[in-house]
N, C-alpha and C positions, 0 to 999 in steps of 0.2 A: 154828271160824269162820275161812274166810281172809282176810286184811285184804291192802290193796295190798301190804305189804311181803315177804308170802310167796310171791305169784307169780311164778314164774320168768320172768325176762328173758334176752336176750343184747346183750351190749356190740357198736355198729358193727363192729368186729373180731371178732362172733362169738365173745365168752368168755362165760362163764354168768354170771349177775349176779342180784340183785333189787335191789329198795329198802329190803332191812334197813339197809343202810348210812349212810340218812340220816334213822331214827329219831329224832326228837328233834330234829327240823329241819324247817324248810320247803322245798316241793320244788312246781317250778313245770314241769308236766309239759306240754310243747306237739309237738302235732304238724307237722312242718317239712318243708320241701319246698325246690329248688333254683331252679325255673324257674316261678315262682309271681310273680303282680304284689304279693307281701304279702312275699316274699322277702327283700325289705331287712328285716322285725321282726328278722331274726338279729342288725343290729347293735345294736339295743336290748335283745334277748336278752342277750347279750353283755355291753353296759354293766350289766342288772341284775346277771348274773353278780360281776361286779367290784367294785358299786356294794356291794351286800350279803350278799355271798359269806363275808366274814370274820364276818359277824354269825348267820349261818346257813342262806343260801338256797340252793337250788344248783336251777339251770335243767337241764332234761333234755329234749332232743331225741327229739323217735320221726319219723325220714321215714316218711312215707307217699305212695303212690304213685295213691290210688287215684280224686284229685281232679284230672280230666283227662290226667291220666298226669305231672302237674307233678315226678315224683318221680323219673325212668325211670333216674336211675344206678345202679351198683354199690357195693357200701360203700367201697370206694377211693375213688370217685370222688368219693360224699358227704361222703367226708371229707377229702377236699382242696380240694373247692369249699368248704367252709365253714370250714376254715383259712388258703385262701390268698383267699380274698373278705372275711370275715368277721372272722378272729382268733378264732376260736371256740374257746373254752376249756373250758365245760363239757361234761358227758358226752354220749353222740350211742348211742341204743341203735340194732337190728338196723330193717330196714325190716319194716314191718306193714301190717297192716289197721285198721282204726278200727272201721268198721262192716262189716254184712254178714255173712253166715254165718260168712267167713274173720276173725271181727273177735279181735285176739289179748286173754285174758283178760284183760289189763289196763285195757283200754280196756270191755270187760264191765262192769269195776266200775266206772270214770271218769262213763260216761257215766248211769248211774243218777242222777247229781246236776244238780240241776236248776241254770239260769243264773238270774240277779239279775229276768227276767222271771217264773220259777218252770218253763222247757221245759226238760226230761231227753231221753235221748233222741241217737239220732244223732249223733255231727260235724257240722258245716255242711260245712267246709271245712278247706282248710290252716291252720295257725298259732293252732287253739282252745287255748286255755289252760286246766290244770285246778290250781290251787293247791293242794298238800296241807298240811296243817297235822304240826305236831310231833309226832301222835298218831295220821299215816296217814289221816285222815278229810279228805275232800274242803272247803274253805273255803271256796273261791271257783272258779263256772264262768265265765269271758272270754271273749266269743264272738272270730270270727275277726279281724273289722275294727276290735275294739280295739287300739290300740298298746301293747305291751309297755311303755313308759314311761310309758302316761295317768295321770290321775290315781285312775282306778279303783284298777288294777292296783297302782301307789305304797301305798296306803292301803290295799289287803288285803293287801300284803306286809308292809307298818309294821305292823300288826295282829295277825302272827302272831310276829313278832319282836321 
């Protein structure tokens, strides 16, 4: 059976990667964009990063490109706008697809998990949140227009940690 942490990823920089590495931790997997009116969540991304990072969370970035073209850099690029705008410290994978034919396996198995309404399915948009818990299983689905600091989000991270 393959679970999120054996499918292959690649690091913004193009290095092979998965999410073995954060077995046994919580892992807050959003899909991000540069030129998005939801864009600012990165600096609250960010602060969770820092906030609960030592306790075991680590925020993970996937650009996507595929919501209005909100996404349309290079990974250079991406990753400088979101170092030198942002201070973004956690990880930043390769650009993907979410949904759609092109949708990369990871998000396959993401989106099987239904949100706090009980809808599976799809992406909406930029900046959905999928919470993974310590054990690779899906916790919590965050739609787009939640904030990364609300109070939802707080409370399924404190939850898993």
């Amino acid at each position: 059976m393959t679970t999120l942490y054996d499918i292959p990823l690649r690091t913004l920089a193009d290095e092979p990667t998965t999410l073995a590495s954060y077995r046994g931790k919580a892992v807050l997997v959003v899909n991000v964009a540069s030129q998005c009116g939801l864009t600012p969540q990165y600096a609250g991304l960010e602060r969770l990063q820092q906030r609960y990072g030592a306790r075991g969370l680590t925020v993970v970035g996937v650009p996507c490109n595929q919501f209005a073209g909100q996404e349309p850099g290079s990974a250079e690029e991406i990753g400088t706008f979101c170092s030198a705008t942002y201070g973004v410290t956690f990880p930043l994978l390769e650009k993907v697809e979410v949904n759609g034919e092109g949708r990369h396996p990871l998000y396959a198995e993401l989106t099987r998990s239904a949100d706090a309404e009980g809808a599976a399915g799809d992406v909406q948009w930029n900046f959905e949140k999928f919470l993974v818990s310590e054990d690779g299983t899906v916790a919590a689905r965050i739609r787009p227009g939640t904030d990364p600091e609300s109070p939802e989000v707080i409370a399924a991270i404190e939850a898993l940690l």
